[in-house]
VOBADREN-258853 format. One line per field, with one value per atom (N, C-alpha, C): atom name; residue in three letters; x, y, z. Coordinates in steps of 0.02 Angstrom, whole numbers. Atoms other than C-alpha are relative to their C-alpha. Example, Ala and Ser with C-alpha at 12.3 -4.5 7.8 and 13.67 -1.06 7.14 Angstrom:
2
a	c(N | CA | C | N | CA | C)
r	c(ALA | ALA | ALA | SER | SER | SER)
X	c(45 | 615 | 45 | -42 | 684 | -39)
Y	c(-59 | -225 | 60 | -59 | -53 | 55)
Z	c(0 | 390 | 0 | -3 | 357 | 37)
//
This chain:
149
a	c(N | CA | C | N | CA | C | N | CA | C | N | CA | C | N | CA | C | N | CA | C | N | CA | C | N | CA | C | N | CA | C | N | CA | C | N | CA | C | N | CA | C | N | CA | C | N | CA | C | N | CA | C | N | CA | C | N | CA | C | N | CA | C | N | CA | C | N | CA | C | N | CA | C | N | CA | C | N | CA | C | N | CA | C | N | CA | C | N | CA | C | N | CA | C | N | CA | C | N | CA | C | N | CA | C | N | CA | C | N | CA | C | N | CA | C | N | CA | C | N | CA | C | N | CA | C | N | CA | C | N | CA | C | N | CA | C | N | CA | C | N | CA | C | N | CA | C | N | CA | C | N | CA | C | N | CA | C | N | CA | C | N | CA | C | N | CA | C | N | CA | C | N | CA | C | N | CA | C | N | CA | C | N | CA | C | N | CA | C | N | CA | C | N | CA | C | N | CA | C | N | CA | C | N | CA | C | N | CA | C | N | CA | C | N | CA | C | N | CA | C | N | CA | C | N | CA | C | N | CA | C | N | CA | C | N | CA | C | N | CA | C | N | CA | C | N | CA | C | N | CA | C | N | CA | C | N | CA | C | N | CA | C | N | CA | C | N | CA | C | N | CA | C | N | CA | C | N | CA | C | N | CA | C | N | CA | C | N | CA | C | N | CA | C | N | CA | C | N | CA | C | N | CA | C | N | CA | C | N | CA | C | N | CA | C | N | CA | C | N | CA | C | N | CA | C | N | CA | C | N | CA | C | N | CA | C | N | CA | C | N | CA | C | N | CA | C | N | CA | C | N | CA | C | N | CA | C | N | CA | C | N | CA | C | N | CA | C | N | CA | C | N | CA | C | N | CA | C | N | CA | C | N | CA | C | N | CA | C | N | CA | C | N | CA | C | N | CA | C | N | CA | C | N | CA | C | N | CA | C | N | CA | C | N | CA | C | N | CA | C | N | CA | C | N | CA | C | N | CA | C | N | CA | C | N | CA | C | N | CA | C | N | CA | C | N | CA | C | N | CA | C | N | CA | C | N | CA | C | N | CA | C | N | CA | C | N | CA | C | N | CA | C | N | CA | C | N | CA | C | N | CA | C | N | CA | C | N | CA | C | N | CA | C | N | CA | C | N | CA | C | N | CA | C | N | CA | C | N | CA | C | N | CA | C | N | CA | C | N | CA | C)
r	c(UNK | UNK | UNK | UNK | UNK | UNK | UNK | UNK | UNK | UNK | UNK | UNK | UNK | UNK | UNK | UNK | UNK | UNK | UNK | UNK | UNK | UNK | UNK | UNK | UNK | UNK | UNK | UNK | UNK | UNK | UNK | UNK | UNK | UNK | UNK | UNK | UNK | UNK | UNK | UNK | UNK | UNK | UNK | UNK | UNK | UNK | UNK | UNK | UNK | UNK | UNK | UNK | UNK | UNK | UNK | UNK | UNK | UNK | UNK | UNK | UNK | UNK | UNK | UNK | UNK | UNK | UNK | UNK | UNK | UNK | UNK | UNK | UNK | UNK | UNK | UNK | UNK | UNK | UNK | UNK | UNK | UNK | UNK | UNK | UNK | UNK | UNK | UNK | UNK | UNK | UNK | UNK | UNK | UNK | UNK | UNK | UNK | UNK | UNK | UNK | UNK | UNK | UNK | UNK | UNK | UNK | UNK | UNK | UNK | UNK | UNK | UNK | UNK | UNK | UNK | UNK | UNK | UNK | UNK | UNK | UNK | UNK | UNK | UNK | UNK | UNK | UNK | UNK | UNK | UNK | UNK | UNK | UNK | UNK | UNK | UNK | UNK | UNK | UNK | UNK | UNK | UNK | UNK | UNK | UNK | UNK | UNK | UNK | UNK | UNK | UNK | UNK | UNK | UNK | UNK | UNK | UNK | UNK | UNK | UNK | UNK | UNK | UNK | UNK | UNK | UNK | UNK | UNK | UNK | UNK | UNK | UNK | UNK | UNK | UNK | UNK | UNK | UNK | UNK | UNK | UNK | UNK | UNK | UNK | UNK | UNK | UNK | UNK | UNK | UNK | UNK | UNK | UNK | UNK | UNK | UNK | UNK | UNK | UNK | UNK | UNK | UNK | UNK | UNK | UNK | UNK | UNK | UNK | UNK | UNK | UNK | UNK | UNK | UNK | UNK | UNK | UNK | UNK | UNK | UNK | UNK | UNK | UNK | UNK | UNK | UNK | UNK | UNK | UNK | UNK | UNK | UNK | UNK | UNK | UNK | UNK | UNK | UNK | UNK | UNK | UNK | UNK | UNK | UNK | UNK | UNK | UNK | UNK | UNK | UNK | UNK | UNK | UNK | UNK | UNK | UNK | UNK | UNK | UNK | UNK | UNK | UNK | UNK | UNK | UNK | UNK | UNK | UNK | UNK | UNK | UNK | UNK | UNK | UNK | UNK | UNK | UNK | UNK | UNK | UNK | UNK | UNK | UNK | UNK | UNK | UNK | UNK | UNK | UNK | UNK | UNK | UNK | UNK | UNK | UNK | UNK | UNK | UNK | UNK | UNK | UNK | UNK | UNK | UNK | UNK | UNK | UNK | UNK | UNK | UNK | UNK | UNK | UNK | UNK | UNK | UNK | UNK | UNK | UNK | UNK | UNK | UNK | UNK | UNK | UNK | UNK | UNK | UNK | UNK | UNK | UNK | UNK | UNK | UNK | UNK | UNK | UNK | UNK | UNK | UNK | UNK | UNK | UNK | UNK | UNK | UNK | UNK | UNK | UNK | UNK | UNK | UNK | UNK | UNK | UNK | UNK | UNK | UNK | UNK | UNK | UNK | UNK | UNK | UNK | UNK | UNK | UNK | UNK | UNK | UNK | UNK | UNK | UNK | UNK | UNK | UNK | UNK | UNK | UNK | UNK | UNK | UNK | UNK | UNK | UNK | UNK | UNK | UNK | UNK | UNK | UNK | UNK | UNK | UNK | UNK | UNK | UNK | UNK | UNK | UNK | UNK | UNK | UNK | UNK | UNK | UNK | UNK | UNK | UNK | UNK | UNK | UNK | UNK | UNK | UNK | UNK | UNK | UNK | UNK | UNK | UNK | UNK | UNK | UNK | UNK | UNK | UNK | UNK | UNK | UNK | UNK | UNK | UNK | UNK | UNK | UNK | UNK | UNK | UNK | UNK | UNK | UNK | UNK | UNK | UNK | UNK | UNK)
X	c(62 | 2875 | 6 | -18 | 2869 | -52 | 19 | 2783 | -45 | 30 | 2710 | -47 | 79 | 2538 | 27 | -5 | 2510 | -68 | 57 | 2376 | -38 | 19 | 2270 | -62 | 63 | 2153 | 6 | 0 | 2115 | 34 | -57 | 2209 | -73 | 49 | 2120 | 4 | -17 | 2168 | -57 | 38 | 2000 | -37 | 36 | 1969 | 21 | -32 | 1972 | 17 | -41 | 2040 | 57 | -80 | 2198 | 34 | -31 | 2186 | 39 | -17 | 2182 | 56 | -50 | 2309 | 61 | -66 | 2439 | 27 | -12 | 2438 | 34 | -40 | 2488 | 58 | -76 | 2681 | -6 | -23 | 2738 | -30 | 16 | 2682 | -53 | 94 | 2528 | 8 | 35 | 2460 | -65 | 58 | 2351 | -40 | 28 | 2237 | -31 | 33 | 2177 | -87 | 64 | 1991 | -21 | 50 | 1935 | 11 | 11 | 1902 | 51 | -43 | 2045 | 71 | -79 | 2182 | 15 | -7 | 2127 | 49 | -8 | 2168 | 80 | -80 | 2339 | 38 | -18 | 2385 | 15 | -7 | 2350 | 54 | -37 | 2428 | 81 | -68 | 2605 | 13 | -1 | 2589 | 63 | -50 | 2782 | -3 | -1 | 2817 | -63 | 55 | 2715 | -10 | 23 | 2620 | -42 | 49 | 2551 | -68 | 81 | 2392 | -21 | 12 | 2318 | -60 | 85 | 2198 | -18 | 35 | 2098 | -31 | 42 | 2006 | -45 | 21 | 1870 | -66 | 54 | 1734 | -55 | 70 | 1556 | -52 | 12 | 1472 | -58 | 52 | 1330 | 24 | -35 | 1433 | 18 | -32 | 1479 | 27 | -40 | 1518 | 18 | -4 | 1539 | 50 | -57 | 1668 | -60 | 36 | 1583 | 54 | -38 | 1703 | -31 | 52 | 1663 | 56 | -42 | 1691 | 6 | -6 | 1667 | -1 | 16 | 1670 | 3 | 12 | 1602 | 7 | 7 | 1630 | -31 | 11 | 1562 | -41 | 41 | 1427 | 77 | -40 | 1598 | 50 | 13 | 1599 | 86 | -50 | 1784 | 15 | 3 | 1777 | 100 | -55 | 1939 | -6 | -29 | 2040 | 5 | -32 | 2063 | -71 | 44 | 1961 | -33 | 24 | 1841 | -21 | 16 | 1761 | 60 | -43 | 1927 | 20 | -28 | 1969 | -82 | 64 | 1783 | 18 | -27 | 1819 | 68 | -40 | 1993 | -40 | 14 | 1903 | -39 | 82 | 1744 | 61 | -39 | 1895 | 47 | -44 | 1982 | -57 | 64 | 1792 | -9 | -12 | 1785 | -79 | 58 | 1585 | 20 | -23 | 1610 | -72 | 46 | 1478 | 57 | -11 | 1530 | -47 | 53 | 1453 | 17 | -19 | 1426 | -22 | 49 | 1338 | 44 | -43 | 1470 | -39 | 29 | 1445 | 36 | -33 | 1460 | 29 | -18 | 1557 | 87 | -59 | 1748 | 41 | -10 | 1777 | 9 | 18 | 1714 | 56 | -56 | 1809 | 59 | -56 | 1974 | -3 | 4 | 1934 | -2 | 2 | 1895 | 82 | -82 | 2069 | 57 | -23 | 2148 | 1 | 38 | 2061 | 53 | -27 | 2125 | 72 | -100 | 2326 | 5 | -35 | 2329 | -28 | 20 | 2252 | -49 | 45 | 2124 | 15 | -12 | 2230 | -1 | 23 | 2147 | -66 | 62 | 2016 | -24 | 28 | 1917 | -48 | 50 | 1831 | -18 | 28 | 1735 | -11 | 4 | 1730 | -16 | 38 | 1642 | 48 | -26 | 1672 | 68 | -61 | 1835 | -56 | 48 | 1685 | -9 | 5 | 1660 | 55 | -40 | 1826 | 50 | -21 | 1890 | 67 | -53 | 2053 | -3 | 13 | 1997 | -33 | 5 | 1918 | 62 | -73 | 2086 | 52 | -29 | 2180 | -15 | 28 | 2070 | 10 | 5 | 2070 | 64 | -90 | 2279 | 13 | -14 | 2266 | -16 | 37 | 2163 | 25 | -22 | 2236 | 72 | -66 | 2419 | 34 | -25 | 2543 | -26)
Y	c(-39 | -621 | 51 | -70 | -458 | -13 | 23 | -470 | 74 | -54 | -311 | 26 | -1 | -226 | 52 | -41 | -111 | 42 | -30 | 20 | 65 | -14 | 100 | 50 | -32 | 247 | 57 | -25 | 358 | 83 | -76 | 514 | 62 | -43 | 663 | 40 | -29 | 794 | -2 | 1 | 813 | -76 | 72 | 617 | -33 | 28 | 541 | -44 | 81 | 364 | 36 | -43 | 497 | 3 | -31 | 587 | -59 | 51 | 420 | -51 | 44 | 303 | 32 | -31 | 460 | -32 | 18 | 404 | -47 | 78 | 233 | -2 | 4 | 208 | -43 | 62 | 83 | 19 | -27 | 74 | 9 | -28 | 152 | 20 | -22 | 190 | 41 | -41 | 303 | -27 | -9 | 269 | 25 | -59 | 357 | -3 | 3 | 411 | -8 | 21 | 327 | -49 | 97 | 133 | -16 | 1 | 139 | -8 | -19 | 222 | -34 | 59 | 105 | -45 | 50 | -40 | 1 | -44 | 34 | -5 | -30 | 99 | -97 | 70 | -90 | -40 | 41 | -190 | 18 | -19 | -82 | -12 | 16 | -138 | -77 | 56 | -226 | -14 | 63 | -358 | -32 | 30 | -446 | 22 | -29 | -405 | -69 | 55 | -513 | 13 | -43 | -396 | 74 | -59 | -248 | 9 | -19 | -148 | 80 | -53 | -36 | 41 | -31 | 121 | 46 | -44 | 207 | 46 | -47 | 357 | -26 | 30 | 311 | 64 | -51 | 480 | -12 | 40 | 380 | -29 | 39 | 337 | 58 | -78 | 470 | -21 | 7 | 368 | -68 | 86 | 169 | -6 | 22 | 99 | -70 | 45 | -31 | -63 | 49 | -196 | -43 | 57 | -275 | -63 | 66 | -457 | -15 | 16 | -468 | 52 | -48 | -362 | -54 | 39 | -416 | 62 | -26 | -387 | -49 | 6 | -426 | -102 | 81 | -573 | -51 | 18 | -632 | 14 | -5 | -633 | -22 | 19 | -625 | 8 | 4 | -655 | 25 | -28 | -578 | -64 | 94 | -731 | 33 | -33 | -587 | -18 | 50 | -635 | 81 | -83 | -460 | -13 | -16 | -532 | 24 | -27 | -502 | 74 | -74 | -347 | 47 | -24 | -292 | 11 | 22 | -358 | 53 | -58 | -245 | 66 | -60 | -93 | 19 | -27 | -115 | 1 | -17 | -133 | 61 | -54 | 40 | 41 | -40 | 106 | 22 | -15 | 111 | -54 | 63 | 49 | -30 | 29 | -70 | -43 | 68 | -188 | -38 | 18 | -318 | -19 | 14 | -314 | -65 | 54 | -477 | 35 | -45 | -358 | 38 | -27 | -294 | 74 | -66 | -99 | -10 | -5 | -58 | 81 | -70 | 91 | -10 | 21 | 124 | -41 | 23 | 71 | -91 | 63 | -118 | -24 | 12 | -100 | 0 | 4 | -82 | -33 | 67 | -207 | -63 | 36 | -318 | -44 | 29 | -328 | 2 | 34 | -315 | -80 | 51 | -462 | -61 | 33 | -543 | -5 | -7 | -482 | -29 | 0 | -521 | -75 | 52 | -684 | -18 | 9 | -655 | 37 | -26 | -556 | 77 | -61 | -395 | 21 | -34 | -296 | 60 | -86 | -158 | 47 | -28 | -42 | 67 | -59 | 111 | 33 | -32 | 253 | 51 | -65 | 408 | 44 | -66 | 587 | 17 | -48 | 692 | 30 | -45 | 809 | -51 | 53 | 646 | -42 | 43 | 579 | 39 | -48 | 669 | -31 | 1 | 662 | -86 | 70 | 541 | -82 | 51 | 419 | -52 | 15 | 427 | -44 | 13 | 383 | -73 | 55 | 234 | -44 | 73 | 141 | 1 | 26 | 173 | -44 | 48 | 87 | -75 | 70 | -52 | -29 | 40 | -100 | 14 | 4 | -66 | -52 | 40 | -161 | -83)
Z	c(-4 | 3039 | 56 | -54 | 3132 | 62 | -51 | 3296 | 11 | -41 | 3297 | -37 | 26 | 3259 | -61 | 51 | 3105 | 22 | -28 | 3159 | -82 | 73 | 2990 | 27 | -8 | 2986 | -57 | 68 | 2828 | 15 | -25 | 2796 | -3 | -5 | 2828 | 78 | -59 | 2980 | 38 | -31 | 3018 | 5 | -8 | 3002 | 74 | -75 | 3196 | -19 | 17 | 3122 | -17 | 25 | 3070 | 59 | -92 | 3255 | 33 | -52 | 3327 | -31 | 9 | 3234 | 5 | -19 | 3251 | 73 | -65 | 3433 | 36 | -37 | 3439 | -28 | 3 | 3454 | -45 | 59 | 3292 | -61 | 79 | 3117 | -7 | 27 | 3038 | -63 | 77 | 2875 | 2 | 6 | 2808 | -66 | 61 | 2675 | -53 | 44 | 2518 | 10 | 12 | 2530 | -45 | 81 | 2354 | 7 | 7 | 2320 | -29 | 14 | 2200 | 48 | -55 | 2317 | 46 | -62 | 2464 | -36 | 23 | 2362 | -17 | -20 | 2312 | 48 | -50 | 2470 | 58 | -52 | 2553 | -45 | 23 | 2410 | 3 | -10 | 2450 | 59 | -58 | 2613 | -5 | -3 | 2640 | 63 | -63 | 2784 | 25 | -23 | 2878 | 80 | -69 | 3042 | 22 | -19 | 3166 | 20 | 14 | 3168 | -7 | 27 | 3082 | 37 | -29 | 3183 | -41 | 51 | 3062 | 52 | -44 | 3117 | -64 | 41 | 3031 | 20 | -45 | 3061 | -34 | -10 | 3083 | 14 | -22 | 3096 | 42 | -69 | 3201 | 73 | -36 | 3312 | 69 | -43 | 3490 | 72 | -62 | 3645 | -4 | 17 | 3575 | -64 | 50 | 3462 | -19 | 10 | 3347 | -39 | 17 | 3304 | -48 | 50 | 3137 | -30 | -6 | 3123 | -87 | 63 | 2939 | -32 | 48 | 2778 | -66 | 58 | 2611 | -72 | 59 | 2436 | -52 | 64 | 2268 | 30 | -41 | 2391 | 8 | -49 | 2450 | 82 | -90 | 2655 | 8 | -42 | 2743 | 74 | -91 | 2945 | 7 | -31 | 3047 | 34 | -37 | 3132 | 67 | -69 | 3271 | 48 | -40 | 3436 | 37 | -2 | 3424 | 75 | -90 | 3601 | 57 | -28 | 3677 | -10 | -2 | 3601 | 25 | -35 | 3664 | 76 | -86 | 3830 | 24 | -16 | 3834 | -4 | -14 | 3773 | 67 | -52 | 3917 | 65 | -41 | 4017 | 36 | -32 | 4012 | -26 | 0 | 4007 | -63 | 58 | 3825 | -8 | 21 | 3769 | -72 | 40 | 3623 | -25 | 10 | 3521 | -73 | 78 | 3380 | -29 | 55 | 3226 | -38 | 64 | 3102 | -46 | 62 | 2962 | -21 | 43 | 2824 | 0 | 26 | 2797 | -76 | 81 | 2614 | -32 | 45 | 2584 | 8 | -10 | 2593 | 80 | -51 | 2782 | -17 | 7 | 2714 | -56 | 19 | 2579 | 7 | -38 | 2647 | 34 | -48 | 2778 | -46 | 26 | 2648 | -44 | 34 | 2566 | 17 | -57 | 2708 | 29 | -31 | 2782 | -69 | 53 | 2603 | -6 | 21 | 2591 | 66 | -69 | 2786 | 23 | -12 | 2780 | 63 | -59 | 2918 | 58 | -63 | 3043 | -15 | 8 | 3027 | 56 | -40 | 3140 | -26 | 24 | 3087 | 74 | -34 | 3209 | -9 | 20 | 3179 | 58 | -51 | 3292 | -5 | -30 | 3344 | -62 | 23 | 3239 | 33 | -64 | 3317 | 36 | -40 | 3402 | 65 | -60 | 3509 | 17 | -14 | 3515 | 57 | -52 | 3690 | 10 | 8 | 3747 | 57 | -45 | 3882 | -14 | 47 | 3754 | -53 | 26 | 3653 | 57 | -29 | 3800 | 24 | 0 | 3849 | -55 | 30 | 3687 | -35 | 20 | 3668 | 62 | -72 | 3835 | -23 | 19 | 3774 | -61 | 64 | 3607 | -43 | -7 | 3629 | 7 | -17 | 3607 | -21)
//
């Protein structure tokens, strides 16, 4: 088993889950913006990782990263095995605000977390983050600090 993270944020130049997973050194994926393509795009997903940290835009979102512990589909609920109070705790650490959510969003972000959460057997994180307009260079830098490696 590979020892190292897989970092995921949807394609799209102007998408900050793009800006920001270019950033982190190791493997990343992009995913297609349709329900279909996600699904695709995850099930070609070869080896194994010892954790996938998802990223996706939240256009509510401008100085807080929001960590969601679950995503649901079709009234079936899948929890992340990953330990979101810690990865909270890193971000508030390199000044990065953070909340976790238990409350599935329902659009593609959930979905893709969702079957993730399923091919990866629980070791998945999703977190949603601010527009690019709010994603500064000094925000970027903070949460490659915090969830590196």
């Amino acid at each position: 088993m590979k020892s190292s993270n897989l970092y995921v944020g949807f394609k799209g130049k102007y998408n900050s889950s793009f800006v920001l997973v270019n950033k982190f050194d190791g493997d990343n994926l992009f995913l297609t913006n349709s329900f279909a393509g996600l699904k695709k795009d995850i099930d070609n997903i070869k080896g194994n990782y010892s954790k996938i940290i998802m990223f996706g835009l939240d256009k509510n979102l401008s100085d807080t990263l929001r960590i969601e512990s679950v995503a649901e589909k079709d009234n079936v609920i899948c929890k992340t095995k990953i330990n979101t109070a810690e990865i909270k705790n890193n971000l508030q650490k390199s000044s990065v605000n953070a909340v976790i959510s238990s409350k599935a969003t329902h659009y593609l972000c959930n979905e893709a977390y969702f079957y993730m959460l399923k091919k990866f057997d629980g070791n998945a994180v999703f977190i949603h983050i601010p527009p690019i307009r709010f994603l500064t260079e000094n925000l970027t830098d903070n949460i490659l600090k915090a969830l590196s490696g």
